[in-house]
C-alpha positions, 0 to 999 in steps of 0.5 A: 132680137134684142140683147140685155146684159147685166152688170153692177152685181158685187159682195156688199155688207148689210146697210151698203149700196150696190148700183145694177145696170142694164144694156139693152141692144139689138131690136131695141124699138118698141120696148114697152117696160123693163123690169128687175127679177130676182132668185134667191136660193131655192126660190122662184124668180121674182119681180123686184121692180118694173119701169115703162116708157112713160117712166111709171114704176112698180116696186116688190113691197119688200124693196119698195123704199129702199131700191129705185129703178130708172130708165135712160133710153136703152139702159135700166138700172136698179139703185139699191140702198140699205141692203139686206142679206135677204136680198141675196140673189141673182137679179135679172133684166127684163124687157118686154115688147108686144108680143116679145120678151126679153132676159139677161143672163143675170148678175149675182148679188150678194149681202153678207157680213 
């Protein structure tokens, strides 16, 4: 089994910063990827960015060049610049094991002016 908890979510204006984290503990070994998803209002959960052991990354076109995902054994974090009021949304941690997967509770984001 393994836990993911979320923090970093906040009320940003448009053009700010925000830095999400997440923690991973329990059963941590064998943990292939990790990934961000969000989910707007009235909107599906989407992957916003993934990462792998190796350090390979995939990005959303929508957030691509403007948000950085990272991973430092355990933790993942999401650094997301020049945010957008259409960035608004609950952002989840994933992570994957063969054959297992994983979610956070979710952590709410926020542009508005």
């Amino acid at each position: 089994q393994v836990q993911l908890v979320e923090s970093g979510g906040d009320l940003v204006q448009p053009g700010g910063s925000l830095r999400l984290s997440c923690a991973a503990s329990g059963n941590i070994f064998g943990i292939q990827s990790m990934a961000w998803f969000r989910q707007g209002r009235g909107t599906g959960r989407d992957l916003v960015a993934s990462v792998t052991s190796a350090g390979v990354t995939n990005y959303a076109a929508s957030v691509k060049g403007r948000f950085a995902i990272s991973r430092d054994k355990n933790m993942v974090y999401l650094r997301m610049n020049r945010l957008k009021p259409e960035d608004t949304a609950v952002y989840y941690c994933f992570a994957m094991k063969i054959g297992e997967e994983y979610w956070g509770q979710g952590t709410q984001v926020t542009v508005s002016s």
